[in-house]
N, C-alpha and C positions, 0 to 999 in steps of 0.2 A: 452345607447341610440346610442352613435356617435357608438361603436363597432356593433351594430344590423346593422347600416344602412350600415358599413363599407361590413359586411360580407353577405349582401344581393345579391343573385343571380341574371343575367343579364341576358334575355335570346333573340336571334334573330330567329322573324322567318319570315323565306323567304317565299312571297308566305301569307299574313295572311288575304288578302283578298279573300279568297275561304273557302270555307265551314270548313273543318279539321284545317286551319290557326285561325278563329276563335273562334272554340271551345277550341285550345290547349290554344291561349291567356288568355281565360275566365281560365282555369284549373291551368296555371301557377302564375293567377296574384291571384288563392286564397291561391296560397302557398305561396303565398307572394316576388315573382320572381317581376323584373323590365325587363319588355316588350318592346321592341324593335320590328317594323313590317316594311317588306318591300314593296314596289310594285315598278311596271315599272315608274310609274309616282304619285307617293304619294300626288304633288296638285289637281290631278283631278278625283283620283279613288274613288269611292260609300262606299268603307267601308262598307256596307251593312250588312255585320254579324256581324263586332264589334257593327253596330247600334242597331242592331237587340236585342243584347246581353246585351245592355245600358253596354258597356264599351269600347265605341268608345274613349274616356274623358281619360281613363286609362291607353294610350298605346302612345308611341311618334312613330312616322312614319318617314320612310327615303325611299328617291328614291333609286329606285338599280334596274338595268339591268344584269339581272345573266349572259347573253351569252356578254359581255363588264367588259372585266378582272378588269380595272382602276376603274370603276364604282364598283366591288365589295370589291376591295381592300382598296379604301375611307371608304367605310361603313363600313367595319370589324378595321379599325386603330381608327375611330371615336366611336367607341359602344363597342370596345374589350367586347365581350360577353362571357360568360360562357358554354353557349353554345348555338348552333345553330342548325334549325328544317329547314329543304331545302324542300317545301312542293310547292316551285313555279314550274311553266311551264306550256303548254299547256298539258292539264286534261282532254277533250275528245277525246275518240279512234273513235270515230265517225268521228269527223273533223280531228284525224289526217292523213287520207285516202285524201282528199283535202288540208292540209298544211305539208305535210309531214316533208318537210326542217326547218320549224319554228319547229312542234314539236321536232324534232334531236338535232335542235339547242337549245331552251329552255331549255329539260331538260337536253342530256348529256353534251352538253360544257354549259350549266351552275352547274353542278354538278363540274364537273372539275375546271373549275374558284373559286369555290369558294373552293373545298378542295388544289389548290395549294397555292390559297390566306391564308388559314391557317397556310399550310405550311412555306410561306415567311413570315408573319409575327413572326410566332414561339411562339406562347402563347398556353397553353393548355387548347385548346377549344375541347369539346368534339362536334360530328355534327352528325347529324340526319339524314337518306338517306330517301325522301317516294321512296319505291318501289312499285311493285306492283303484284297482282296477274297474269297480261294478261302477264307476263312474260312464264307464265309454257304453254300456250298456249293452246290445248283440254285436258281436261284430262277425255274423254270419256270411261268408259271402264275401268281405270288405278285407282290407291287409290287417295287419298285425297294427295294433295300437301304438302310434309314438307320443311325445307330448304336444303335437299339432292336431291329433284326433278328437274330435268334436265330444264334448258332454251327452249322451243320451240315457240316466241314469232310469231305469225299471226296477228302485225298492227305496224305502221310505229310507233304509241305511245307505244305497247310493247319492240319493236325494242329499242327505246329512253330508256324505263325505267331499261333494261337489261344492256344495255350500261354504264350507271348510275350506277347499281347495282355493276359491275365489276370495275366501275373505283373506285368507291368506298371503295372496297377490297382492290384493289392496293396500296391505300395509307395507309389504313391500317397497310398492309402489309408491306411497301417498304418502310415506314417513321414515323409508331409508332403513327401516328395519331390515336384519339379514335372515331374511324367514322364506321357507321353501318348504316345500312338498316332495313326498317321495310317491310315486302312483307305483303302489305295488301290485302284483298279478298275486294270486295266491301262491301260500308258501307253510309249509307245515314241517312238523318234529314228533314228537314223542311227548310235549309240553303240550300238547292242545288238548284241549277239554272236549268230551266224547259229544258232547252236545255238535260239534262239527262232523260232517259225514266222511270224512277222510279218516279220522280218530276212532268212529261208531264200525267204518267199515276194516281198518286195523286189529281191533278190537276183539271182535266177531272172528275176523279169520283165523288167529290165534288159537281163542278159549276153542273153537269146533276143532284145533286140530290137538288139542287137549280132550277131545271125546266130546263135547255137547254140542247137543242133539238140535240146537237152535237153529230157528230159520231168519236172517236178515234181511230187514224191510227196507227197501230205499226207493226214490220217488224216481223220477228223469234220469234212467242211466247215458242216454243217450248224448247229454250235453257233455260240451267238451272245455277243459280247462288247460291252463300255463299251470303248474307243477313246480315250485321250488322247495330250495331248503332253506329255511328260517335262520337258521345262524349265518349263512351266506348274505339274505338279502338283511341282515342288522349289520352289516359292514356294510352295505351302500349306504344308508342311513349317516352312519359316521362320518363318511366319506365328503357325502354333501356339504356338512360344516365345516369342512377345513379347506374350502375354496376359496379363493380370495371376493368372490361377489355369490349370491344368491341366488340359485335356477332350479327349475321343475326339473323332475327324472322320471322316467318309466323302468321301474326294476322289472324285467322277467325274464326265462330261461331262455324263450322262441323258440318251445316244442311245444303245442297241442295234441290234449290226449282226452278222448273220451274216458266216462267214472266206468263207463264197462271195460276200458283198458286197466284201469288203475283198479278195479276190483278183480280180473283174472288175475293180477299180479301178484294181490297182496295174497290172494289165497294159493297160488303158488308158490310165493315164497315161505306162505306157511307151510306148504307141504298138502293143500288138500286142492279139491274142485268146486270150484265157485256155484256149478250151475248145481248142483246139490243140494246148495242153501242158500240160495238169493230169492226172495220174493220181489217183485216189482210192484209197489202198494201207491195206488191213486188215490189216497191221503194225505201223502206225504209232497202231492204237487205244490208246489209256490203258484199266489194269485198271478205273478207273472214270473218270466223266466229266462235265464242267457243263455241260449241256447250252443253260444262258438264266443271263446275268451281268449285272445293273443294276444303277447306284446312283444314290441319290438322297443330293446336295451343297448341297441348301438347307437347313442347320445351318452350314453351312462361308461358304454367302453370308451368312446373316443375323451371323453373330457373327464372320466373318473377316473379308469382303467380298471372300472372292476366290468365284471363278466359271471356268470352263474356257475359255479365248480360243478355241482349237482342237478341231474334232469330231474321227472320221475321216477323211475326205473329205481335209480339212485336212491332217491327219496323212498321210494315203497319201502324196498329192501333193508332201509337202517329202521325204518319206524318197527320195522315186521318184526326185525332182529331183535331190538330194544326190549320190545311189547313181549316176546315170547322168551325172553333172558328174565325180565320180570316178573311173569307168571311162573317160570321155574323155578325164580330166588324165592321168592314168596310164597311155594307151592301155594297158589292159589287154587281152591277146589271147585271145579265142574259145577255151576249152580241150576245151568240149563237142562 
């Protein structure tokens, strides 16, 4: 008994109040891993998806400011974890066109902070990079993105995330650290915050097919996205740390779907017609834009043996399900 608990796994993840933070928690604490979460401010943050998850209870919290080296350094001396999942920083490319500096700051000098923190400490901690797709920037025209495809980042948050990705190599590199990146395509749940248009556009089709009378505004339906399920791509995540050495990965499903495919759907599977209530609003343009996002995740099957269970399709269909089981538990009332 004392040896099981002695040799139980410890694991930090930065960032576990966002969506990917709390599925990985729910995924780690069934293998029986001892969970460590971090936030900016751990007494006053929502937790929301550990609630969500009912394993708010299961998880001890610690304050950590990634871009504040001494604040990372504490937590990592305090928790010596096994390893670590760096999933914080500012997560819309949308707002990072308005916070530019904060998003630079969040993720790449907290990327850094915390793999030099590992360094100085000196334990062997393996650590998790999120990267990201917006890294490869259009890939119009071009194949599907592997880990050999070129940086062309078009937003201040791919700018950050690339930054991140590279320093991340470095120490790899330069100090034998087992630190890696996962370059994920997009990947969504029922945990994402409506501030994202997959979330805004779930949302909407639902309440309308609850009677309101609302019209939904979205920018570029035209461009086209890779589509996963978030609880799927937080097991690749896992997965990379338990390889005997340290390598990039490209998670994605390798289906592309335009948002006008993924917005007939959701309002089908609510049960209504989309073209009834979709506005197309040139407001809501980005100063710049990807116009075609694919990736290609056979590197990820051949040496991980994972592979994406869920398309879009798939995806729409549980958010829609979720969203509209929701609204009936709740009887939520029609505000529009």
């Amino acid at each position: 008994m004392q040896e099981s608990i002695k040799n139980k796994k410890k694991a930090l993840i930065c960032g576990i109040s966002g969506q990917d933070g709390a599925y990985l928690a729910q995924l780690l604490l069934g293998k029986g891993y001892d969970v460590c979460g971090t936030s900016r401010d751990a007494q006053i943050a929502s937790f929301h998806g550990l609630a969500a998850l009912g394993i708010r209870d299961r998880v001890t919290l610690e304050s950590m400011a990634l871009n504040d080296f001494r604040s990372v350094l504490q937590v990592l001396v305090k928790t010596k974890p096994d390893e670590i999942y760096n999933l914080a920083g500012q997560s819309s490319v949308g707002l990072s066109f308005q916070q530019p500096v904060e998003t630079l700051e969040s993720i790449s000098i907290g990327a850094l902070n915390l793999l030099e923190a590992i360094r100085f400490i000196d334990l062997p901690i393996k650590c998790y990079n999120a990267g990201s797709s917006e890294c490869f920037g259009n890939l119009e025209g071009e194949a599907p993105a592997n880990e050999s495809t070129a940086f062309r980042p078009r937003s201040p948050y791919a700018v950050a995330k690339a930054t991140a990705f590279w320093v991340t190599a470095n120490y790899r590199e330069a100090y034998d650290i087992f630190a890696c990146s996962g370059i994920l395509f997009n990947h969504e749940s029922p945990l994402r915050p409506e501030r994202f248009v997959t979330k805004k556009i779930i949302s909407a089709a639902c309440r309308i097919s609850r009677g309101s009378s609302e019209k939904l505004h979205l920018g570029n339906m035209s461009i086209s996205r890779d589509w996963g399920w978030a609880p799927d791509y937080v097991t690749a995540m896992w997965l990379m740390l338990q390889q005997e050495q340290a390598d990039d990965f490209v998670i994605a499903t390798g289906e592309t779907h335009t948002l006008e495919e993924f917005v007939e759907h959701a309002f089908a599977c609510a049960g209504v017609s989309w073209r009834d209530h979709v506005i197309s609003d040139p407001s809501l343009l980005r100063p710049s834009e990807i116009n075609v996002s694919r990736g290609d995740s056979s590197k990820a099957l051949k040496q991980l043996g994972w592979k994406a269970k869920y398309k879009m399709h798939d995806v729409v269909k549980m958010m829609v399900d979720h969203e509209c089981k929701e609204f009936a538990t709740k009887n939520t009332p029609v505000t529009h």
